[in-house]
VOGU-3710 file (C-alpha; in Angstrom, 3 decimals, decimal comma):
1> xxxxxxxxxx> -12,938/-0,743/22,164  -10,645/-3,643/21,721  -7,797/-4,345/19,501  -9,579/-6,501/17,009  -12,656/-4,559/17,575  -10,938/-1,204/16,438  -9,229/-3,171/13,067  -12,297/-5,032/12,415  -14,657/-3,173/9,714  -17,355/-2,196/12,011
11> xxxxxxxxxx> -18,548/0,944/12,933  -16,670/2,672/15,314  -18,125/3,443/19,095  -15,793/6,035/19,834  -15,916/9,517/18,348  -12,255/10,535/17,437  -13,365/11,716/14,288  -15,628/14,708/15,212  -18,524/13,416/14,123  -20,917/13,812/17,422
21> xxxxxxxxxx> -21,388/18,056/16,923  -22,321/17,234/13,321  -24,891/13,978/14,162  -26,303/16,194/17,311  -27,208/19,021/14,725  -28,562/16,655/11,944  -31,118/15,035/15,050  -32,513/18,370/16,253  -33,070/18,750/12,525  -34,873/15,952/12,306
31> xxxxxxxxxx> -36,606/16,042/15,887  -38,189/19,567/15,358  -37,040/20,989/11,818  -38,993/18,846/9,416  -42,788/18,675/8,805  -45,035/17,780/11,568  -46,693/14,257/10,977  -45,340/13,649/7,454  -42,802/11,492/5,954  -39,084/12,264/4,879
41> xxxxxxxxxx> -36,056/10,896/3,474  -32,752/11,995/4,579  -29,664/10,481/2,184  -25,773/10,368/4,224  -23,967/10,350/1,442  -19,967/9,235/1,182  -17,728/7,038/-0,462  -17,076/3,586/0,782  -14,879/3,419/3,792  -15,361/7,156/4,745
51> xxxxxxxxxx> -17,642/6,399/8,000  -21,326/6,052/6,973  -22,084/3,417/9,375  -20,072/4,863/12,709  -21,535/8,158/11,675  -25,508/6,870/11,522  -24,092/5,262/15,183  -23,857/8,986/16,756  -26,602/10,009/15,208  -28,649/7,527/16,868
61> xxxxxxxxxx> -27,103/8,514/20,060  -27,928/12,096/19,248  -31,681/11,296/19,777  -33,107/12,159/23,269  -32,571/8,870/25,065  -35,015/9,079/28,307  -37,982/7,001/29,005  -40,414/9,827/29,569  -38,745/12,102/26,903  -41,919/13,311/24,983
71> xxxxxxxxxx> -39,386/13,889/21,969  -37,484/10,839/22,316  -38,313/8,596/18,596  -38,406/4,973/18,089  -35,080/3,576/16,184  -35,589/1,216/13,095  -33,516/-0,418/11,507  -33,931/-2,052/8,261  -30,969/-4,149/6,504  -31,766/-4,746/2,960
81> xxxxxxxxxx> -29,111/-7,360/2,916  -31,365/-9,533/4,630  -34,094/-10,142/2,235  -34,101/-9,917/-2,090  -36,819/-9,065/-4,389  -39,694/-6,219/-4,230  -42,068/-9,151/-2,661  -39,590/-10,007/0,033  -38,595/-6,386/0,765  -41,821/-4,834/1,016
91> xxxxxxxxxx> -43,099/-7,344/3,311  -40,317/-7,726/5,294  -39,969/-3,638/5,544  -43,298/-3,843/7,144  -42,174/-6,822/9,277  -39,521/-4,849/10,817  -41,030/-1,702/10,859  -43,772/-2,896/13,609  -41,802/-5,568/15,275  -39,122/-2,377/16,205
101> xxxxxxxxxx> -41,375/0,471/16,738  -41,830/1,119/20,434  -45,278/0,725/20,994  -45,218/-0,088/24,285  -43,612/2,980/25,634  -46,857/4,668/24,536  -49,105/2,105/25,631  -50,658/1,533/29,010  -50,601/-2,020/30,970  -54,334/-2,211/30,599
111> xxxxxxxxxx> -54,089/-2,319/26,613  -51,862/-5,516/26,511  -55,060/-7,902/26,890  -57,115/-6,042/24,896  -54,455/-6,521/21,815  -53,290/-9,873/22,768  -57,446/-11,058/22,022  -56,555/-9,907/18,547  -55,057/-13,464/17,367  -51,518/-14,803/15,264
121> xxxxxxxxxx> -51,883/-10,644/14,150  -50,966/-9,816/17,695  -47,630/-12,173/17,588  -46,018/-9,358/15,503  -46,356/-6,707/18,454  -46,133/-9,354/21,558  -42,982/-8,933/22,411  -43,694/-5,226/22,229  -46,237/-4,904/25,114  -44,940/-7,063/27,625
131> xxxxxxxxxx> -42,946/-3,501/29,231  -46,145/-1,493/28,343  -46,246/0,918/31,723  -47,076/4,545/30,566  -49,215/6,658/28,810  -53,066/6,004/27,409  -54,290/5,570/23,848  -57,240/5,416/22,338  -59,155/2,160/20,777  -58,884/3,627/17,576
141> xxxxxxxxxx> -55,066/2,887/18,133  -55,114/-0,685/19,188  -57,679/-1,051/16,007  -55,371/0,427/13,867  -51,929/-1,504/14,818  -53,920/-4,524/14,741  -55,150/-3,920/11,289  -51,730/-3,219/10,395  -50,787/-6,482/11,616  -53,580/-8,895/9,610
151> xxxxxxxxxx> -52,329/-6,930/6,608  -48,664/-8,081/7,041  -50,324/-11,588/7,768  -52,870/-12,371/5,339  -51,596/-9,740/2,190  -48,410/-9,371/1,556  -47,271/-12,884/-0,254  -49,170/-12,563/-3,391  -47,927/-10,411/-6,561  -49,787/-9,198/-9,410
161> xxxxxxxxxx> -47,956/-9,050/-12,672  -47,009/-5,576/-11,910  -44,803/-6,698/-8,863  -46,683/-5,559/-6,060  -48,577/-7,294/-3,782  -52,343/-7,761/-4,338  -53,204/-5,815/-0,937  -50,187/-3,579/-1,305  -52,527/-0,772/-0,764  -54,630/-1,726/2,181
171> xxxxxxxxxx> -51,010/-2,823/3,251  -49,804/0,606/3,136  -53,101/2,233/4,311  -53,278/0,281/7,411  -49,568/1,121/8,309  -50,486/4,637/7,529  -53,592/4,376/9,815  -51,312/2,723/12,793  -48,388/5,389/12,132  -50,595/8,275/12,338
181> xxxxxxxxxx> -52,094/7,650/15,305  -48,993/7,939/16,978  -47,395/11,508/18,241  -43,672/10,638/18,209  -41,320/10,323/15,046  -40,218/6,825/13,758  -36,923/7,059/12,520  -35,835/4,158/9,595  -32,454/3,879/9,033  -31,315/1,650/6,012
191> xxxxxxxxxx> -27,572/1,220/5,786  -24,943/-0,544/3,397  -27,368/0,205/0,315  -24,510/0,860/-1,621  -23,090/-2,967/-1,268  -26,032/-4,382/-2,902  -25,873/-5,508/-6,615  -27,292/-3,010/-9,058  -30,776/-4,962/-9,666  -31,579/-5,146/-5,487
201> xxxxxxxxxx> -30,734/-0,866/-5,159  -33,174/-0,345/-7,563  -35,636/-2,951/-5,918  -35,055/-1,397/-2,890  -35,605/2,301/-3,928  -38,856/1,141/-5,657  -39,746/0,014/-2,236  -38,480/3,820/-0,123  -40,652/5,188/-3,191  -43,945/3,016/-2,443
211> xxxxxxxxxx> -43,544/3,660/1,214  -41,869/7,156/1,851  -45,418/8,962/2,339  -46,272/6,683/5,382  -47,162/9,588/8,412  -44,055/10,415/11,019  -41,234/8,592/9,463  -38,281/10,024/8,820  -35,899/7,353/6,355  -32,174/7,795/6,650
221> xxxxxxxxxx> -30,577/6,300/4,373  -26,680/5,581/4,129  -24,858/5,424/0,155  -22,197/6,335/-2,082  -24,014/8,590/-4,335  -21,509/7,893/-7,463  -22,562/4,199/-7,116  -26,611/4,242/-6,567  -26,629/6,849/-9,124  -24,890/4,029/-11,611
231> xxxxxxxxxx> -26,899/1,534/-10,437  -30,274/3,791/-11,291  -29,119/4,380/-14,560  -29,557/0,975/-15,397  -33,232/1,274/-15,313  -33,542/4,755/-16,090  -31,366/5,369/-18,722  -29,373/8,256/-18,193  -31,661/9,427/-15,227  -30,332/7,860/-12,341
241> xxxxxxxxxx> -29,275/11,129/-10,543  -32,610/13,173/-11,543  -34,485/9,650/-10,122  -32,196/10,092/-6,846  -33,117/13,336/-6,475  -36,696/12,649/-6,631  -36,471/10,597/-3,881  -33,861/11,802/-1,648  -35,432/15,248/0,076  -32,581/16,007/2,016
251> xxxxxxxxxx> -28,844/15,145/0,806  -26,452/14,967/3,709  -22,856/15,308/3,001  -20,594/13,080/5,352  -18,857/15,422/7,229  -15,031/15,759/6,642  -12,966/15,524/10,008  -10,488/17,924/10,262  -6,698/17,114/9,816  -6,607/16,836/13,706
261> xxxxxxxxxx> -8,950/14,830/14,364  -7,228/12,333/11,297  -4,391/12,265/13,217  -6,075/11,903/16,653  -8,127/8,921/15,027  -4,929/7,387/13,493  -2,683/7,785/16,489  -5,832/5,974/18,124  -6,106/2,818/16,489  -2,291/2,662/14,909
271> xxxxxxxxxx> -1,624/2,421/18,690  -3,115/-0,608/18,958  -0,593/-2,411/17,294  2,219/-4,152/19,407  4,401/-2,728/16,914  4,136/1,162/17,455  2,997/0,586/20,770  4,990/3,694/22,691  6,067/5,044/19,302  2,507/7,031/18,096
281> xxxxxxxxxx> 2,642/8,479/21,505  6,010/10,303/20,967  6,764/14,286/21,310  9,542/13,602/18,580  9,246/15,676/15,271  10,426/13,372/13,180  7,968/10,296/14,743  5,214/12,904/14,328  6,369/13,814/10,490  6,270/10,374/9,521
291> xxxxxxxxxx> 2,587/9,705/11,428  1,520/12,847/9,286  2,689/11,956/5,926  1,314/8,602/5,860  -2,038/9,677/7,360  -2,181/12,564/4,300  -0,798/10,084/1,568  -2,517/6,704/2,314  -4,782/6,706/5,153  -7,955/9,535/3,782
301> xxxxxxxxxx> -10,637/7,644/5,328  -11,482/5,701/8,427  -11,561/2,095/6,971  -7,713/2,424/5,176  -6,376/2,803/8,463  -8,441/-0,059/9,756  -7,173/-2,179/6,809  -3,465/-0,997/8,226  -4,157/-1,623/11,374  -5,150/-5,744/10,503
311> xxxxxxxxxx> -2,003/-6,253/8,852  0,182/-4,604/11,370  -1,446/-7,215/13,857  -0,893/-10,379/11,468  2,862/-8,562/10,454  4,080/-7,619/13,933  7,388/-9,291/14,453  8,128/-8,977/10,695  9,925/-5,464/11,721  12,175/-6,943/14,295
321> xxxxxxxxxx> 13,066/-9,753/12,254  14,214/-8,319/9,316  15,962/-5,448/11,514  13,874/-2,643/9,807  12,668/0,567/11,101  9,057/-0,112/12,458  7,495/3,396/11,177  9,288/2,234/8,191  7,064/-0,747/7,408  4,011/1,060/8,572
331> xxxxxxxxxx> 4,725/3,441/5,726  5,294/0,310/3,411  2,413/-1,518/4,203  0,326/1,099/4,054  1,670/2,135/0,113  1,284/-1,151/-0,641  -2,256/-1,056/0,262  -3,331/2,034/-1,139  -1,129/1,942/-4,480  0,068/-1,867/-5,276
341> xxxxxxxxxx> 1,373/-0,344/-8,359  3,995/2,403/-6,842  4,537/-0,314/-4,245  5,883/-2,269/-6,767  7,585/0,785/-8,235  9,579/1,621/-5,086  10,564/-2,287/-4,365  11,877/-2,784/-7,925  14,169/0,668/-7,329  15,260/-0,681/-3,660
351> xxxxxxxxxx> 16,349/-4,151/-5,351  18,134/-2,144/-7,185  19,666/0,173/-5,154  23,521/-0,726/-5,722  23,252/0,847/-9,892  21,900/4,181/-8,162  24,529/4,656/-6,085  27,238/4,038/-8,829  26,044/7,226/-10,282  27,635/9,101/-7,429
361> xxxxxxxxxx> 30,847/8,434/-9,858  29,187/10,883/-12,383  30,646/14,774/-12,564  28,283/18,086/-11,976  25,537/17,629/-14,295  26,086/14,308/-15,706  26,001/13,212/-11,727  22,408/14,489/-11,421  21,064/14,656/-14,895  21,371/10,664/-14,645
371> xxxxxxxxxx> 20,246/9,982/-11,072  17,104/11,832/-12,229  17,175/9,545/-15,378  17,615/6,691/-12,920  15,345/7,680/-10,678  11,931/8,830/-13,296  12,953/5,325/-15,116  11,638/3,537/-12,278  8,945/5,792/-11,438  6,494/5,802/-14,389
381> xxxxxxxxxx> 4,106/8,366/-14,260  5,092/9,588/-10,758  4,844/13,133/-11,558  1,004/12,434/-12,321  0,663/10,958/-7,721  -1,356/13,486/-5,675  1,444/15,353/-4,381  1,745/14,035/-1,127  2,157/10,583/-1,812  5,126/12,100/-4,080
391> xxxxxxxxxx> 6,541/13,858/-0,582  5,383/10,667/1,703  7,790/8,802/-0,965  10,755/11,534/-0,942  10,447/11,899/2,787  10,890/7,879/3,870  13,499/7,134/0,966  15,275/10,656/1,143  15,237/10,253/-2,972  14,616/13,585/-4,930
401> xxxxxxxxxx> 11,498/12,784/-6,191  10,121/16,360/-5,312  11,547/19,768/-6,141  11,453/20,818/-2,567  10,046/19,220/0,756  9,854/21,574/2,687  11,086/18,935/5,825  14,062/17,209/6,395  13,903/13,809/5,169  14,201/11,194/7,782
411> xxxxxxxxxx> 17,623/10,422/9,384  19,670/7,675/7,682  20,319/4,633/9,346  21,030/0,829/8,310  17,493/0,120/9,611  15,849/2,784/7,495  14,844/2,975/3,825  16,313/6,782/3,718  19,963/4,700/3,397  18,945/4,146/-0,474
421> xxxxxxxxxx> 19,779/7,908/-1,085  22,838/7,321/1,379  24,455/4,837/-0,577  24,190/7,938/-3,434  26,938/9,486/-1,502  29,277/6,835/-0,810  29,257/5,471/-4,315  30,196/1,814/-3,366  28,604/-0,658/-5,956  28,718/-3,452/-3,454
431> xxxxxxxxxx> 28,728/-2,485/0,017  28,104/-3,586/3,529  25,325/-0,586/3,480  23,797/-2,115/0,034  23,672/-5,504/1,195  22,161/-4,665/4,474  19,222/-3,350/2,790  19,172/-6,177/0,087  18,835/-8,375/2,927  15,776/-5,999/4,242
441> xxxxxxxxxx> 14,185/-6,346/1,065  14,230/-9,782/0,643  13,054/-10,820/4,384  10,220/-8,309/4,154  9,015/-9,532/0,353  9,422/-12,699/2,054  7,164/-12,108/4,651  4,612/-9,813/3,156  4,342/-10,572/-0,811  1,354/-13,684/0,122
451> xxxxxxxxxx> 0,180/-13,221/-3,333  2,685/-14,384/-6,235  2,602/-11,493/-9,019  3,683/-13,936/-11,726  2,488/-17,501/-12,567  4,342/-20,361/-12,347  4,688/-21,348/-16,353  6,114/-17,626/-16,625  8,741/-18,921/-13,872  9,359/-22,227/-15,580
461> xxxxxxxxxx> 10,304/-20,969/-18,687  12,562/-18,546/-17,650  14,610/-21,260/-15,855  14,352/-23,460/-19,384  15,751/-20,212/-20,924  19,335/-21,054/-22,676  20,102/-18,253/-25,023  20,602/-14,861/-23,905  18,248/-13,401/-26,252  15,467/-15,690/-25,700
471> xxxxxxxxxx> 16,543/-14,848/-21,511  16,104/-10,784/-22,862  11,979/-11,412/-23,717  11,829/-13,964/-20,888  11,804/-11,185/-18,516  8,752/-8,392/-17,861  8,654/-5,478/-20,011  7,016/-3,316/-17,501  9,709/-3,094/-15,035  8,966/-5,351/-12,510
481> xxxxxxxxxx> 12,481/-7,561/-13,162  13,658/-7,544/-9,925  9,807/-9,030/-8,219  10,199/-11,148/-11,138  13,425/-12,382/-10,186  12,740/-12,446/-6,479  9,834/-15,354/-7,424  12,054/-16,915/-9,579  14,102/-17,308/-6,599  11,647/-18,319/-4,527
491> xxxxxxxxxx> 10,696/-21,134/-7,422  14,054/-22,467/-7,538  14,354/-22,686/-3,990  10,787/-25,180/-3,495  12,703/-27,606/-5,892  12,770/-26,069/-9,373  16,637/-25,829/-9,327  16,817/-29,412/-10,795  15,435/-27,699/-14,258  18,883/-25,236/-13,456
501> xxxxxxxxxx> 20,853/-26,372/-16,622  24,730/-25,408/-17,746  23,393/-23,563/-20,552  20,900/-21,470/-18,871  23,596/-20,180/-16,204  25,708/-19,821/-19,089  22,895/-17,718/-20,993  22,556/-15,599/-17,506  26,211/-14,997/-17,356  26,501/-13,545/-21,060
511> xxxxxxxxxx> 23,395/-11,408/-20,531  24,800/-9,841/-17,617  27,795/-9,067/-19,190  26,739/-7,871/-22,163  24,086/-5,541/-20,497  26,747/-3,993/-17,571  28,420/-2,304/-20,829  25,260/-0,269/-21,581  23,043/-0,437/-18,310  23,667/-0,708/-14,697
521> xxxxxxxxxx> 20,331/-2,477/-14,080  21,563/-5,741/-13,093  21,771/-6,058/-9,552  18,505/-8,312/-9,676  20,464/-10,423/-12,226  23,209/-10,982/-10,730  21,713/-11,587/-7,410  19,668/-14,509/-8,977  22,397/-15,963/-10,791  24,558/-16,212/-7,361
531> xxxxxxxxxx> 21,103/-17,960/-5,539  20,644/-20,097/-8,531  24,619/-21,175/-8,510  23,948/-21,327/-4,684  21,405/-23,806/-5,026  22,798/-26,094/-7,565  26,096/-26,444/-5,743  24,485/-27,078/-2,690  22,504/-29,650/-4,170  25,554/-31,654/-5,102
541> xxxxxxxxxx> 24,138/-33,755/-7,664  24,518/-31,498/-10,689  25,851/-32,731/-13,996  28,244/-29,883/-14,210  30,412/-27,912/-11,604  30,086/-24,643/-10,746  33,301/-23,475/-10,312  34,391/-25,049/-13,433  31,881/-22,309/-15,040  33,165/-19,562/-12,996
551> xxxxxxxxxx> 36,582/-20,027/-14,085  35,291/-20,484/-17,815  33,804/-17,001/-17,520  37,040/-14,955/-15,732  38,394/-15,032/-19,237  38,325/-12,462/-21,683  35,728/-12,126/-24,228  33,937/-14,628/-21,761  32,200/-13,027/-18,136  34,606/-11,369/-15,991
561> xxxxxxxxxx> 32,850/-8,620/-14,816  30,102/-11,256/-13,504  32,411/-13,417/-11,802  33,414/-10,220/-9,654  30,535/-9,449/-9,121  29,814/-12,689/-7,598  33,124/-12,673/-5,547  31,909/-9,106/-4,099  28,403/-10,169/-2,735  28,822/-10,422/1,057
571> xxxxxxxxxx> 26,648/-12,728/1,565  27,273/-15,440/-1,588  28,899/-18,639/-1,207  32,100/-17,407/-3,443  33,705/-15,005/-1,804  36,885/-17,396/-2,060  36,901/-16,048/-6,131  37,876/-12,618/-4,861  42,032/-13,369/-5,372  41,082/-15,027/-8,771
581> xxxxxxxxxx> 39,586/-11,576/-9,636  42,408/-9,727/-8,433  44,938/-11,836/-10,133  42,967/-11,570/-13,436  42,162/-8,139/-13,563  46,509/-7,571/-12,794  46,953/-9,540/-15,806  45,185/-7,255/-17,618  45,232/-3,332/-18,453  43,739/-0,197/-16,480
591> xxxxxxxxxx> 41,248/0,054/-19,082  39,558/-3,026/-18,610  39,632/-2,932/-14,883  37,966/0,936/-14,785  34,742/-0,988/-16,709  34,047/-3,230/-14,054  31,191/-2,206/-11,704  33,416/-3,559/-8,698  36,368/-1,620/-9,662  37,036/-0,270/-6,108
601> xxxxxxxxxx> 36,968/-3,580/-4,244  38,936/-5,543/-7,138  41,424/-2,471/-6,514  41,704/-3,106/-2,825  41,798/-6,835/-3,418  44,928/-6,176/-5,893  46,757/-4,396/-3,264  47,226/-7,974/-1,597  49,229/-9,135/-4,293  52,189/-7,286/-4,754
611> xxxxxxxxxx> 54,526/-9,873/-6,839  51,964/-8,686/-9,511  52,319/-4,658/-9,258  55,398/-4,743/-11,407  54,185/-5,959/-14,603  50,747/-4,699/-14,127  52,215/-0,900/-13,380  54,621/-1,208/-16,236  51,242/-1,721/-18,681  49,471/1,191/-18,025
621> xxxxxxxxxx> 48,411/3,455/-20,620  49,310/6,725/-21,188  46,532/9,399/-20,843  46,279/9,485/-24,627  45,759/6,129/-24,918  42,478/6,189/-22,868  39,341/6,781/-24,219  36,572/9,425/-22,961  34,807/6,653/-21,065  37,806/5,396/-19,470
631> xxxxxxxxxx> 38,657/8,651/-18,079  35,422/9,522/-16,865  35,333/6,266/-14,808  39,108/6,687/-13,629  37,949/10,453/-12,184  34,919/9,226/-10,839  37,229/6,861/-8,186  38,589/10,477/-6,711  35,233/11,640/-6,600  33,378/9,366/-4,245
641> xxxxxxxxxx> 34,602/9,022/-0,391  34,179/5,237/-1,325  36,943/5,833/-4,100  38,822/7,899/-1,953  39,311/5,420/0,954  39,990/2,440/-1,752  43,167/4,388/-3,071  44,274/5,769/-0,076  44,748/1,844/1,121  46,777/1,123/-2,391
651> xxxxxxxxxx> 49,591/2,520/-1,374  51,768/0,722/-4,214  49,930/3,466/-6,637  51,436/6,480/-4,646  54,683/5,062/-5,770  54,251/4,600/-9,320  54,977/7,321/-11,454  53,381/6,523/-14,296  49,917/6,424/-12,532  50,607/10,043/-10,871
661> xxxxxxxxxx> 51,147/11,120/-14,396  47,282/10,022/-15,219  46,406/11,639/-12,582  48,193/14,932/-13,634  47,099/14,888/-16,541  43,367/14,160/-15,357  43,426/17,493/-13,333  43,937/19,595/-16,629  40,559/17,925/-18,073  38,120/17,961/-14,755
671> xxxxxxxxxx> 38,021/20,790/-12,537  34,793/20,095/-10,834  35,480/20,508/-7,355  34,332/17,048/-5,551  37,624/15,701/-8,466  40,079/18,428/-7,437  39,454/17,782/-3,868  40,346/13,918/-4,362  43,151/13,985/-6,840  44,802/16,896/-4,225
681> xxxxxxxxxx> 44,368/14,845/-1,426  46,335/11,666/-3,276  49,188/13,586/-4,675  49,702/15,211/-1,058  50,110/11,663/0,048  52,723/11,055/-2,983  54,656/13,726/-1,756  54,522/12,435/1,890  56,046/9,202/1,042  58,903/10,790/-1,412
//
């Protein structure tokens, strides 16, 4: 089967689902288990997508096949889709049902004349008895097909007000005369029943009941039980299942494959894909882990891994562009096409990323009692996913959003979505790590998000926004700020930016600094303030400058902590406000530089400026002096390896003794080890450069 044939919803030609044993079992069933010469109806029941259609394929390849195979039936197939209303479906059932039978395998060549004398009746069976070759049958027969034939001709347009056709009954009794005649079984099958509108099921299931005691046909019909039984109760109120009953004789689960044969499948057609091309294939455990959680989480039937399978094809440089891990996006794309809600969910945490790992500063409990906070904040109603999309999720990000996996999650790399539980550990707020996979999140939202989640008036008057209040209930109360802000982005950047006023950046600016005291969900923000400053200074025609706002706001009482923030983004235009930073935050006190988010860089950035240690140095507070807060945050810098690296480069600290004595004094209020192990290693460096 090719490529497109494989992601295309058709049903499949090649059994790697196990259905063949099952559809070989079902056809001697029908061949030789069921009532000789009488009619029966055979339901395949399943949900949409689960393999109806490729199933009913096998079993039609179940039946004996040979020429001269006295068992061998005739294959009809009857697509309701074709036709609408009782009129139109009971003639046209009739239509197909002795164009397709195979009367000619039956029939001997000296019959053809004989039934071609018969007139326009014959037309319906021509075709039929041109291979006629074998066998003999009596005139009774050829009498009764061709009175089956006139009937289809001459009765079957006209309805009484009851909806049936005036000669509905000589209809049927001349198609019963014709069938019975016959010694082999006609098999109908009627497929895709479940896809009709409520009004044609039961139109067509009026029909199966009119004609399901015509003589050696066996009906097998394809559904979703859940749905036909809805659509029934529409006309029999509250009966729809005892009415399906009635007419269904023999309900035939759809097989489940096994969890092999799942994989097998997937492996199959994921394979097809230029992307994991080489990669399905692979004896590694970790390749294979990854296959098998998002075949259990997000791929339980056949037609979710087709849907996959398309958008891998239309997505398949995305990977390589956007330098992410390629089993990486397959488990993306496939979450976002199973559960567009926790999609959305795990994007919003990922634009996010840099305020989880600033938690990392935290001690013992408080360090994981508000990583879980941060982490169930984001993930509304997680606890309530089947549990393995809840371990697909904890085994691609490496987040604890289980109690135990069981596994190892997957190996962190820059590439890979497991860095967001990384960047826990090295507790940088801004770091090349963090804006790595800000970059990743962008270029793939970029390439995959076709649909825009919010409408353009939403975007519009955010941008008008010019108070930060009014900016507060501008922005989604669900939780979606960051794919808010992301299309605000992209709004701004297909010309919007000329509605970019002073006062709105000015709104954004006192927002994010008024929030950063009490929350450390503003990455988002302050990502889309640096585009949106971006934009407007690249333009070049703005009423106002930009830098003449960015040194308004490194002022106290005004937006300090934003214009670091700014200066620390990698890959912003204002890197160049870094020394402005560093020369602020030495003109002020250690209290005011512990609250900024980008403490540690600022830190490394003051190093370069040592006609400024002196005064600064001579400022700082005694221990008593500081509050809880500012304690917390000043222990949290010996905690983190990030911390640890940004002090061990100030060397002009080691030499002050007025900072060793805050960190003496720290020791004799935190004893958690991760702080002891820090605050030892910097005074052993004091004492090396004594």
């Amino acid at each position: 089967m090719t490529v497109s044939a494989f992601a295309a919803d058709i049903p499949s030609t090649e059994d790697l689902l196990g259905f063949t044993p099952h559809a070989q079992r079902l056809a001697a069933t029908i061949l030789q288990g069921l009532p000789e010469g009488q009619s029966f109806v055979i339901g395949i029941e399943g949900e949409w997508g689960e393999g109806k259609s490729s199933f009913i394929h096998f079993l039609k390849q179940a039946f004996p096949q040979g020429e001269t195979d006295p068992l061998r039936p005739t294959l009809v197939e009857f697509n309701p889709w074709w036709f609408e209303g009782s009129d139109q479906l009971l003639r046209h059932f009739f239509d197909e049902l002795l164009g397709q039978v195979d009367w000619s395998h039956r029939l001997r060549d000296s019959v053809r004349t004989k039934l071609n004398s018969l007139g326009r009746a014959g037309v319906l069976i021509g075709k039929a008895l041109q291979a006629c070759s074998i066998g003999c049958v009596e005139p009774a027969t050829i009498a009764a097909v061709a009175a089956f034939g006139k009937s289809i001709e001459t009765g079957a347009g006209v309805m009484h007000s009851s909806g049936q056709p005036k000669s509905f009954h000589r209809l049927r009794g001349d198609a019963a005369n014709a069938l019975k005649t016959l010694q082999f079984k006609t098999i109908v099958f009627i497929d895709d029943l479940d896809r009709l509108p409520a009004s044609e099921i039961c139109e067509l299931f009026r029909v199966i009941k009119a004609v399901a005691d015509l003589p050696n046909i066996v009906y097998v019909i394809a559904y979703d039980r859940a749905i036909v039984a809805s659509a029934l109760d529409e006309v029999h109120k509250g009966r729809g299942e005892a009415y399906l009953e009635k007419i269904i004789q023999l309900p035939y689960r759809l097989p489940t494959p096994k969890h092999s044969d799942r994989l097998r499948y997937h492996t199959k057609l994921l394979g097809c894909s230029p992307l994991l091309k080489g990669i399905v294939c692979s004896d590694d455990l970790e390749v294979k882990l990854a296959l098998s959680f998002v075949t259990d989480a997000f791929l339980p039937k056949p037609r979710d891994v087709k849907r996959l399978l398309a958008s891998l094809l239309t997505s398949r440089n995305v990977p390589l562009e956007i330098r992410m891990d390629p089993l990486d996006f397959v488990f993306l794309e496939a979450l976002r096409l199973k559960d567009r809600n926790l999609w959305q969910q795990l994007v919003e945490g990922w634009l996010d990323c840099s305020s989880y790992a600033l938690l990392d500063g935290l001690q013992g409990r408080q360090r994981e009692s508000g990583r879980q906070t941060w982490l169930q904040s984001r993930f509304l109603g997680f606890d309530k996913k089947p549990v393995v999309v809840q371990r697909a999720l904890a085994f691609f990000t490496s987040w604890p959003l289980v109690a135990k996996l069981d596994v190892a999650p997957r190996v962190s790399t820059p590439q890979r979505l497991a860095q967001l539980e990384a960047l826990f550990v090295s507790g940088m707020p801004v770091s090349d790590e963090q804006q790595a996979l800000m970059g990743m999140a962008n270029g793939y939202l970029q390439q995959t998000l076709a649909d825009k989640v919010f409408d353009n008036a939403q975007l519009d008057r955010f941008i008008r926004t010019e108070t930060s209040s009014m900016l507060q209930k501008g922005l989604p109360d669900d939780g979606r700020i960051g794919l808010f802000l992301y299309e605000v982005k992209g709004h701004l950047q297909h010309g919007a930016w000329s509605d970019v006023s002073r006062a709105h950046l000015m709104a954004v600016a006192r927002f994010i600094e008024e929030e950063l005291d009490r929350t450390t969900r503003m990455s988002p923000m302050i990502h889309y303030l640096a585009d949106a400053l971006a934009l407007v200074n690249a333009s070049g025609v703005s009423a106002f400058s930009v830098q003449d706002i960015q040194q308004e706001w490194l002022r106290r009482d005004s937006a300090p902590s934003v214009v670091s923030c700014l200066a620390f983004i990698k890959e912003s235009a204002f890197t160049s406000l870094q020394s402005d930073v560093a020369k602020y935050y030495l003109g002020c006190r250690l209290h005011e530089l512990l609250r900024d988010p980008q403490r540690l860089l600022i830190l490394l950035e003051m190093s370069k400026h040592a006609e400024l240690h002196g005064a600064w140095l001579d400022s700082l507070e005694d221990y008593s002096e500081l509050t809880e807060k500012d304690t917390e945050l000043l222990s949290a810098m010996f905690r983190s390896e990030t911390g640890r690296k940004a002090l061990a480069s100030s060397s002009w600290l080691y030499r002050s003794e007025r900072f060793c004595g805050l960190v003496r004094a720290l020791r004799k209020a935190y004893t958690d080890l991760p702080f002891e192990d820090g605050t030892q290693l910097f005074l052993d460096r004091v004492t090396q450069l004594s």
